[in-house]
N, C-alpha and C positions, 0 to 999 in steps of 0.2 A: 456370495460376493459376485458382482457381476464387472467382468475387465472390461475395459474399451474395448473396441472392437468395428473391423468395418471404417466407415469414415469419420467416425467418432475417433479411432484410435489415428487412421493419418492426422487429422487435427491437433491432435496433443503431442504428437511426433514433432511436426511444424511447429507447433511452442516451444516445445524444449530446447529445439533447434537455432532458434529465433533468441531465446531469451541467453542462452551460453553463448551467443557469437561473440556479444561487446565479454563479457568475462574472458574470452580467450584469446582475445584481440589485446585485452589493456597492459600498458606498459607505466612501472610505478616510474617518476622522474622527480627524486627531492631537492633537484640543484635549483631549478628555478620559484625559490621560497615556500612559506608555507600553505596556499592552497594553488593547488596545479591542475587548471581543469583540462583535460586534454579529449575535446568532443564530448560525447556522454560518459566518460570517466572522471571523478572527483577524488582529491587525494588533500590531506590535513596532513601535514608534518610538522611535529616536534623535536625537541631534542634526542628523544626514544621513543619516539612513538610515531608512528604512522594508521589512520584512520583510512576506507577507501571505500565508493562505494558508487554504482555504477544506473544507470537507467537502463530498465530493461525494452527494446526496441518493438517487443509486441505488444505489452499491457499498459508502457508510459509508467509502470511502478517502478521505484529505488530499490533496488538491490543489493543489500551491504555485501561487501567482499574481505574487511580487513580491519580488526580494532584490536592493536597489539603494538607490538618491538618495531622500531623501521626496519621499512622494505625497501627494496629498490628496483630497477629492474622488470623484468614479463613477471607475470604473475601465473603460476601453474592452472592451467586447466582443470576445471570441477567439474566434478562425476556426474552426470544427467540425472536427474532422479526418474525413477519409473513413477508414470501415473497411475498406481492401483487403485481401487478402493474409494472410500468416500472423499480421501483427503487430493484436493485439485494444486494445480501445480502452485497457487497461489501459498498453497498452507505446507511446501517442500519446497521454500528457500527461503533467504535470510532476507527480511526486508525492511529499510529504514521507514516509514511509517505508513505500519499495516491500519488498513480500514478494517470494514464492518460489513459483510452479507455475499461476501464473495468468492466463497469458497477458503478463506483461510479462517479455520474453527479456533487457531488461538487467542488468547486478548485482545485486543482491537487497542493502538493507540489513540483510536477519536473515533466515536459513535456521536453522529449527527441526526437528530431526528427534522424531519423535514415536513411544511404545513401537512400535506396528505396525511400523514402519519408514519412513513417508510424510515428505516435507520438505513440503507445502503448509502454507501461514498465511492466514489472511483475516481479518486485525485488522480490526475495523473500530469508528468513533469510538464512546462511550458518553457523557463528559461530558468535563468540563476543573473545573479551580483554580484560580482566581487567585490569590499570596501576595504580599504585601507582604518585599522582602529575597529571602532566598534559603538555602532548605534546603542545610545539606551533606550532603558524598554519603557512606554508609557504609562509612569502611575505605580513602577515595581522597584524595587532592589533590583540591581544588577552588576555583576564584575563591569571594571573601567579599564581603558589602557590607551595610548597613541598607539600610533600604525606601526613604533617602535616594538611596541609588546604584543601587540593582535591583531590580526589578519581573518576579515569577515566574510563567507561562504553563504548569501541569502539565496535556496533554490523555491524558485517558482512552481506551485500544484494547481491545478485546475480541473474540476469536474464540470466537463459540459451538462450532462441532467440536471445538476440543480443548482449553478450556477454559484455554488458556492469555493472557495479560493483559501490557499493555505501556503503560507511562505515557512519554511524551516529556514533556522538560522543558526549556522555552524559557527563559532567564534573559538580561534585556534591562539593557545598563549606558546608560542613555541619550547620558553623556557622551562614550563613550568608540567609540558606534556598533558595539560588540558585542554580538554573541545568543550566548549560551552554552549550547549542548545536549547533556544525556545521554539515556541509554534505560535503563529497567531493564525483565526480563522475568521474570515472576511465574507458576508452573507451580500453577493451581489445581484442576487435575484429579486423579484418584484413582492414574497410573500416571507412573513415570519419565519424562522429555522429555530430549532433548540441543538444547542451543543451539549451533550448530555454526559459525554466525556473524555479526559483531554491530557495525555502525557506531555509532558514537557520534553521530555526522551523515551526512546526502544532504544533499546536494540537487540540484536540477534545475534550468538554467541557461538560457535563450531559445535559440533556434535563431541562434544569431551566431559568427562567428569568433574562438577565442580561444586567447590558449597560456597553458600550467603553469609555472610557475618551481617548483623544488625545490634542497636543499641533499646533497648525493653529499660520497663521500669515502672515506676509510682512516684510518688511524693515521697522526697528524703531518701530513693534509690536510685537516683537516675543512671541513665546511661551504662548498664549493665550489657556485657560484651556475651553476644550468642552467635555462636556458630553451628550450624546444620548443613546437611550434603543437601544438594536441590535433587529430589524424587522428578520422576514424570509425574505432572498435573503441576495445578497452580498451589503456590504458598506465596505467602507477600503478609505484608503488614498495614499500617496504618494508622490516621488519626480520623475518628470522626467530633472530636472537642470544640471545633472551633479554633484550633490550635494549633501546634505542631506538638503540644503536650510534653508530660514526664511519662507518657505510656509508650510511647514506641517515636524515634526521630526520625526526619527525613533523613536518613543518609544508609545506603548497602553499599555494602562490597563482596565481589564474586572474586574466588581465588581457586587454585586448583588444591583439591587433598595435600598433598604436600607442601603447600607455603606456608613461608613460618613471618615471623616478627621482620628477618635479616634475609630470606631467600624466596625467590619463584614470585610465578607474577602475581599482580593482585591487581582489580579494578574498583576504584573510587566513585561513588554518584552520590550529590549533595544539591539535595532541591535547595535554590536560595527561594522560600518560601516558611509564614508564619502560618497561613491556615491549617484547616483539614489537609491531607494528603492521602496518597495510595503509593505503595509501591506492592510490585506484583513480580513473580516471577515465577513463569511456567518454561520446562521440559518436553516438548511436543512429541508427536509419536514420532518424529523423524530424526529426536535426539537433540534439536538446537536447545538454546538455554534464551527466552526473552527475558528480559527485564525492562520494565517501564515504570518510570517519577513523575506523578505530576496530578493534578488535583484530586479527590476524592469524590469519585462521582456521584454519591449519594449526597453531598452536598453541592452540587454545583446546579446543573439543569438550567445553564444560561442561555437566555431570548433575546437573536441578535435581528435585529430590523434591517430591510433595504441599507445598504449601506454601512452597515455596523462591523464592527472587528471584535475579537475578543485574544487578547494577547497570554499566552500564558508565564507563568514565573519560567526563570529560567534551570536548568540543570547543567552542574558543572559535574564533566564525567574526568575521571585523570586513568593513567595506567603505571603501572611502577614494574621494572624486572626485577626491583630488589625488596620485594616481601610488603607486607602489612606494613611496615615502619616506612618504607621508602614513599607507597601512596599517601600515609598521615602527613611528611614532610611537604608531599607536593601541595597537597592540598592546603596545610601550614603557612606556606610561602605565600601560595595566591592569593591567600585571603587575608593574609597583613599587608600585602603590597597592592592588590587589585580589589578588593571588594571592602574593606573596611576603611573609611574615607573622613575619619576623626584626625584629628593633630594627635592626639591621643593613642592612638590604635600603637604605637610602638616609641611611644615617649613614656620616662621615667613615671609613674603612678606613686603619690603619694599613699605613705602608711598611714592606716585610716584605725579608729574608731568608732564601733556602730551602738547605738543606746539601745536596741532591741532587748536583746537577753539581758541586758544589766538592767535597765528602766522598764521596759514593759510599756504600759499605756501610763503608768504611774509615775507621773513627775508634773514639774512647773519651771519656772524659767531658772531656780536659783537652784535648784536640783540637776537642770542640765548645763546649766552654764559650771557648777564643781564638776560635774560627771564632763564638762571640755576639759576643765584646769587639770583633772586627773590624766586628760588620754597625751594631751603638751606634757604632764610631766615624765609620760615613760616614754616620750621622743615620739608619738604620731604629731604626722602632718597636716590631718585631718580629721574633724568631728565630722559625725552625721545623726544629726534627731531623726528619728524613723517615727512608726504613726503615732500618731496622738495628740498632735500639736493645736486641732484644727477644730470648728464649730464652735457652734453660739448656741441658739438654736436648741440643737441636737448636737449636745457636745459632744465629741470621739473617746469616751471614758474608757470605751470596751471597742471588740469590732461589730458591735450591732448599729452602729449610729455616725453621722457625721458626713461619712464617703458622699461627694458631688458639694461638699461646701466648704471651700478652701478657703478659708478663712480664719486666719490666728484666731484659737480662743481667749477669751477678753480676761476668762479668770486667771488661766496659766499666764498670757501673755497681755498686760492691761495697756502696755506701747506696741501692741505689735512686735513681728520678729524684727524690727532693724535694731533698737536697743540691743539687744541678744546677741543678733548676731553680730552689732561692732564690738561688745564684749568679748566674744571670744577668739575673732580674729586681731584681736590687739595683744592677746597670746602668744609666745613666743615658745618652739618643738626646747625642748629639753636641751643644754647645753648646743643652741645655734641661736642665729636671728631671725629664722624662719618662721614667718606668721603663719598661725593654725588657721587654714581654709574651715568653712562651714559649709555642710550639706545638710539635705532634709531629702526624705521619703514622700511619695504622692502614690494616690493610685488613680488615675485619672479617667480611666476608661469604666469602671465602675460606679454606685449608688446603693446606697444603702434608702431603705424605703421611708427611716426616721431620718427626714435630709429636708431642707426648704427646696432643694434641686427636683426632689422626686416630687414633692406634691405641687411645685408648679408646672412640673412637664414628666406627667406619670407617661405619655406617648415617646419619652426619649429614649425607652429599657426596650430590648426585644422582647417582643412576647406574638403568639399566636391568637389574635381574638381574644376569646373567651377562657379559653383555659388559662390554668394557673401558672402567675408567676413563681416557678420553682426558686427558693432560697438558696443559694451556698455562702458557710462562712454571712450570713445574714446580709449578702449582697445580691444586687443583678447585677447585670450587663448594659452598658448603655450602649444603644445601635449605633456605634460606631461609621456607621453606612452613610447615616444621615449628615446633611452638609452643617447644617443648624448644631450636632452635636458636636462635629469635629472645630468649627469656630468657637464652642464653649470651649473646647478641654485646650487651645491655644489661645485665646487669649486669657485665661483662667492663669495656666503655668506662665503664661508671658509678665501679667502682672506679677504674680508671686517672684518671677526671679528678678525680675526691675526695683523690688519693693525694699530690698538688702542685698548683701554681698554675698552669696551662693555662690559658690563654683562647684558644685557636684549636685546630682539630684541620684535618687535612686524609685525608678521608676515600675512600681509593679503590681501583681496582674492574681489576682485569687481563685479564679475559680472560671470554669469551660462555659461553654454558651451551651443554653438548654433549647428555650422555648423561640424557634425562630420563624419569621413570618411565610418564610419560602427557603430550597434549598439555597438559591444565587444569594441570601444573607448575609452566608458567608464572608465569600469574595469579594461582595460588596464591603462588608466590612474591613476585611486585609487595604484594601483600596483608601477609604477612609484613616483607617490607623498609620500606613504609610506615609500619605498625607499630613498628618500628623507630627510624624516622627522627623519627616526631612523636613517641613516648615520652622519647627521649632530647635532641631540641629542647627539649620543655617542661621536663622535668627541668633542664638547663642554660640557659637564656633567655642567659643572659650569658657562653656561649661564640661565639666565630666559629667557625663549619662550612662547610667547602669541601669540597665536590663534586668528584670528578675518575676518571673512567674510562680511564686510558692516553691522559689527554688529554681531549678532548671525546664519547667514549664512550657518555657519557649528559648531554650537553647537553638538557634538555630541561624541559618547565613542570613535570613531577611532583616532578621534583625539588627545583627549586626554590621549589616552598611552603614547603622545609624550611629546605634552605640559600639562601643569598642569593647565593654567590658561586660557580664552577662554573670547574674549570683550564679553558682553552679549546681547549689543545692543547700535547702535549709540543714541537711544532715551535715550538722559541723564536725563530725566524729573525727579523727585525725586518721583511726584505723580506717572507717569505711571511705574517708575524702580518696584516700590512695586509688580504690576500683575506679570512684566516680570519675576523677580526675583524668585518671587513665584511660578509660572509657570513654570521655568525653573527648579525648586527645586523638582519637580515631578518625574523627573528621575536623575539629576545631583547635587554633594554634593556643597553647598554655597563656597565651598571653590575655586572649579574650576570658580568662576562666576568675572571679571574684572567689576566694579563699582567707579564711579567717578563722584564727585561733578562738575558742568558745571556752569558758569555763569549764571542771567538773568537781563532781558528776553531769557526764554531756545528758544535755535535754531530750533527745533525741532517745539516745540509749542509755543512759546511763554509765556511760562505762568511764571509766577512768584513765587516762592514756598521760603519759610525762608534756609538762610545756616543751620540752624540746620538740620531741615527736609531733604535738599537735602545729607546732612552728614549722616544722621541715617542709612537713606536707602543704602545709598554707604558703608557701615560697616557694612550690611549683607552680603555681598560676600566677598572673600577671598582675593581678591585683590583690595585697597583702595588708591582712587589719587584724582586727582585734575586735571579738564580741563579747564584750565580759564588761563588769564592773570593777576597776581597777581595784577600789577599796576592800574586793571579798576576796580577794586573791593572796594565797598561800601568802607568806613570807619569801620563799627560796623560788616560788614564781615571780614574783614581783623583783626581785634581785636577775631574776633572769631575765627578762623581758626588753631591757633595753638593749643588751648585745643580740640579741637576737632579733631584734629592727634592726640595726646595725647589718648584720648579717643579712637579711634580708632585700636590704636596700643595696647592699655590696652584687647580689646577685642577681637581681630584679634585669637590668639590663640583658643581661645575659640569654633571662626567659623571655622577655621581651622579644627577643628579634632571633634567638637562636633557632638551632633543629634540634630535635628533640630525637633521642633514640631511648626508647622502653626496652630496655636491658633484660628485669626478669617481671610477668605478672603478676599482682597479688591474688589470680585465681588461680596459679599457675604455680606457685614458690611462696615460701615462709621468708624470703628476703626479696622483697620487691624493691626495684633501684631503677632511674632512669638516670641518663643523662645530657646536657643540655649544654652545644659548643655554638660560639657567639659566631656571628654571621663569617666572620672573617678567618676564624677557627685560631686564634688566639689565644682565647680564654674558657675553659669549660668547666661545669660545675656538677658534681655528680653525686646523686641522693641514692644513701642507702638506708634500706630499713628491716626490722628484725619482728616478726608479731610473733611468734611464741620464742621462748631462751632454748637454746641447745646444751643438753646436758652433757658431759663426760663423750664429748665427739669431736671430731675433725671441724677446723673451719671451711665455706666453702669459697672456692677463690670469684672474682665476678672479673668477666673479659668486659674491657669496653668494646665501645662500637664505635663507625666516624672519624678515628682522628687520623694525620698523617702517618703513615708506616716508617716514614724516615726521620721524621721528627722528633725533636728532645723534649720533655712533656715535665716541670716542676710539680711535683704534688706536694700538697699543701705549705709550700714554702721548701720545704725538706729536700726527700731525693727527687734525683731524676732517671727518667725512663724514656725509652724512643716509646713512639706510636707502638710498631709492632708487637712488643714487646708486653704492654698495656694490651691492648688485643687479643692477640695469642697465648699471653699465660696470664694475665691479670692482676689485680688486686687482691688482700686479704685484710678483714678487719674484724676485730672479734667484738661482737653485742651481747652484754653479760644479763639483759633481764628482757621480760618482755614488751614488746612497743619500745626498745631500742634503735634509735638512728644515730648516721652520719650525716653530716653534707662536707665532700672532700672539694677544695679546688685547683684545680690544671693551670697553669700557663704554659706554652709553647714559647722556646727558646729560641 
């Protein structure tokens, strides 16, 4: 090992010296609102939380100093790092967005490659913006709010060598103790750049011990909750699909060993983004903890011109001191008030019936118009014909054929769907006057190769040249990128919802992108699908839109700007909905989650589970239906099914808009229970559940969480209990078989 030494070592002495001054100088000051720049000191304050992070006076690099609890007040003086070794002062501190070739060896938030061929960057600060509210982002999903709710931090980066420029944008929701950040990068030199890759956020975390929780998975598992300690070296995840997939979602959270569900802190990041992604997280030899969100750089390899910008999605980071449960709330909150932008997003959802599992491809107009009159007569609000309605041609009999020709077929439907559909909305829900809405399934973004669509415009599907178009599910992908296809698939749905009375569509998505012509594909595409998505939202305001990728696919915030409600998983199992549900509840509010009781034996597993059971769990999500064929169902099912819409609907508000506290796991306990208290804390509703019977044992009691400690609490009509009391010594309810549940409810007195 060779030290510094000589005037090599005064040199690095004068850095360290240089770079600690502003860190020992800075004074936190949260009175005058939430960003408070004071010189080269930058401070975000939220209700619990304070953000802080400083220019460094020798390098012009960002310095992060603070992302925790509020502060207030001087901020203690940090320890000088010694320069030994290979690692330069750049790779021994914490910094808000590290480049590439400079001496710091870990991750790079942005690897720029530059005409010559060089990847070095050396942004370094210029100026900053203050804005009252909050600019949106061009072309993306993005959190919204007046100057009421957010307060915007844009600092200026400039690299004199290659003339290239990069704005971070801090966007602080004070209530909600989130900082919302993008990057855009600005190519103002005279030759070609490639952005080669690109977080949306870092950051750099104290030298302490902490693990990652992440959501993993497949088709029919999503959203399966893993936690692991962060090692020195990188571990991270990702999607390279095309996606944001059922294999891994954009969203981590770093906590320390000891945080639980109710205690210690935890930290929240949720790319609002549908693509490919990356999230990374390395331990450096000096002990900090990076983490960075934001494209997946094997898919991007964007070419920006004289002139050109490239913006990236944004990332919403939150903090909580009160455990996992308290960051799923925050993140809960802002994303039914600030990012999801439907009338819908926290309005009553009607109880639906979906024809999938009961019909299949197999039907015609007078098989689905009984399969309405059956779903009106156990009290749903709404029908939905799912695929098979469509082609001429290349009729949709199976899923080999049809996809890209949306087109009523002539033999199922010889008037077209408006006959149909004024038949079934002249329907009236089961003892009300309520007319049955009508929905239909699309997949739009898709093509099946037997289609009049594909052999008029075989150049519309991604593909690479000459190689093969890989099949999934006997579809492609149509290049969404392209402006010619995204004017198809809008005026396509646009006709179809004009052509009848539709108020629902359920919109989805089969299978990942293969064969693409370049990496930037991608994001091109995200860009196009957007497009898309808020064309045809705003055009229709008073349609319900549902998300659904082969199930939970594309769970995620980008999308949900648009639609409000999101299938959560084709696994309709009652037992396995509980993980998913739960799982998914980590970063997404129960309200965006699509839930629905399935026949059995379930298709998925087979398994067997009571109507009640499979109802409970489908009454934690925001959206509650039925996928069955009324007519095969039990007798003492069918007897059951309308109190429990009833129920359902009784408590639907509740989930809608309330917080949600995950009481005990079902990876965690044989009675998993959440519970769910409305905005105003009022009214609460509390799901308990039982997967194996307890033999010849004690019951065990369940403390709740959230309510007032002083407060008188009705349960279920019966007695009453203070808060405290409910809290600290609990409930007890005895479940006599297995896959037994309750749903108990609270009012406060």
């Amino acid at each position: 090992m060779r030290v510094p030494s000589g005037r090599a070592a005064v040199t690095a002495a004068v850095s360290i010296l240089t770079i600690f001054e502003t860190s020992q100088a800075a004074t936190v000051d949260s009175s005058h609102g939430p960003v408070v720049v004071d010189g080269s000191n930058f401070a975000l304050h939220g209700d619990h939380v304070s953000y802080l992070f400083h220019v460094d006076k020798a390098s012009g690099d960002l310095v992060s100093d603070h992302f925790g609890g509020s502060i207030s007040g001087a901020i203690p003086t940090a320890i000088e790092p010694e320069v030994n070794g290979w690692v330069g002062m750049s790779g021994r501190v914490r910094r808000e967005f590290p480049d590439q070739g400079r001496g710091d060896f870990r991750i790079p938030a942005v690897r720029i490659r530059q005409s010559p061929g060089y990847t070095i960057s050396n942004l370094q600060y210029q100026s900053h913006t203050v804005v009252p509210g909050k600019p949106a982002l061009p072309g993306l999903p993005a959190t919204f709010g007046d100057e009421q709710d957010v307060t915007t931090l844009i600092v200026h980066l400039y690299d004199d060598h290659s003339a290239v420029a990069a704005n971070l944008s801090y966007s602080i929701f004070p209530r909600h103790d989130a900082i919302v950040r993008s990057v855009s990068v600005t190519n103002k030199g005279e030759g070609d750049i490639t952005v080669e890759a690109l977080s949306s956020l870092s950051v750099d975390l104290p030298f302490e011990d902490l693990d990652m929780i992440s959501l993993r998975g497949d088709w029919a598992r999503e959203a399966q909750r893993k936690r692991r300690a962060v090692e020195y070296g990188v571990q991270g995840f990702g999607s390279s699909t095309g996606f944001s997939s059922h294999l891994h979602n954009p969203f981590l959270s770093l906590v320390h060993p000891s945080t639980t569900e109710s205690q210690g802190e935890a930290w929240g990041f949720s790319l609002v983004y549908t693509g490919s992604f990356s999230v990374d997280v390395e331990k450096g030899s000096q002990g900090f903890t990076r983490a960075l969100l934001g494209f997946n750089p094997g898919q991007l390899s964007w070419r920006l011109g004289p002139g050109e910008t490239l913006t990236s999605p944004e990332c919403v980071a939150v903090y909580s001191p009160d455990g996992i449960g308290g960051m799923s709330r925050s993140l809960h909150r802002l994303y039914r008030k600030h990012l999801m932008r439907s009338q819908f997003s926290t309005s009553e959802r009607p109880v639906l019936l979906n024809s999938w599992e009961g019909l299949s491809f197999n039907y015609n107009q007078s098989s689905i118009y009984d399969l309405a009159k059956e779903s009106a007569a156990l009290g749903a609000k709404l029908f939905v014909m799912d695929d098979g309605w469509f082609g001429n041609k290349y009729p949709r009999l199976s899923d080999n054929a049809g996809l890209g020709d949306w087109q009523p077929n002539r033999e199922r439907f010889p008037d077209g769907l408006k006959p149909l559909v004024d038949q079934v909305t002249a329907l009236k829900a089961a003892n009300t006057s309520t007319p049955l809405r009508f929905g239909i399934w699309v997949e739009p973004e898709m093509v099946n190769p037997d289609s009049v669509l594909y052999h008029e415009h075989p150049d519309w599907v991604l593909h690479a040249g000459s190689y093969p178009r890989t099949l999934e599910r006997n579809q492609l992908v149509l290049n969404v990128g392209l402006r010619e296809v995204q004017d198809f698939i809008i005026d396509t749905v646009s006709t179809l919802l004009r052509s009848a009375d539709i108020s629902y569509v359920k919109w989805d998505h089969n299978r990942g992108m293969h064969e693409a012509s370049s990496p930037s594909a991608d994001h091109q595409y995200m860009l196009g699908m957007y497009r898309v998505f808020d064309t045809l939202t705003s055009r229709f305001p008073d349609v319900l839109w549902e998300g659904c990728a082969s199930g939970g696919g594309r769970f995620d915030p980008g999308v949900l700007q648009y639609f409000p409600q999101i299938w959560t998983s084709d696994d309709t199992d009652g037992a396995e909905r509980i993980a998913i549900q739960m799982g998914t509840s980590l970063a997404y509010p129960p309200s965006a989650m699509g839930a629905h009781i399935s026949a059995v034996p379930n298709q998925q597993t087979g398994r067997s589970v009571p109507v009640e059971f499979r109802a409970h769990a489908a009454m934690m999500g925001g959206s509650f239906g039925l996928e069955l064929n009324p007519e095969e169902l039990h007798e003492e099912e069918r007897a059951a099914l309308p109190g429990l819409i009833a129920l359902a609907e009784k408590v639907n508000p509740i989930v809608l808009t309330g917080d949600l506290w995950r009481l005990r796991l079902p990876e965690e306990s044989n009675w998993p229970s959440a519970l769910f208290i409305s905005e105003d804390g009022s009214q609460a509703v509390l799901f308990i559940f039982q997967l194996r019977a307890l033999i010849n044992h004690a019951v065990p009691w369940l403390r709740l969480q959230g309510l007032e400690a002083k407060a008188t609490y009705r349960v279920d009509g019966n007695s009453t209990y203070t808060g405290a009391t409910l809290m600290n010594l609990g409930l007890q309810y005895s479940l006599k078989s297995d896959y037994a549940s309750r749903v108990v409810l609270l009012e406060r007195e």
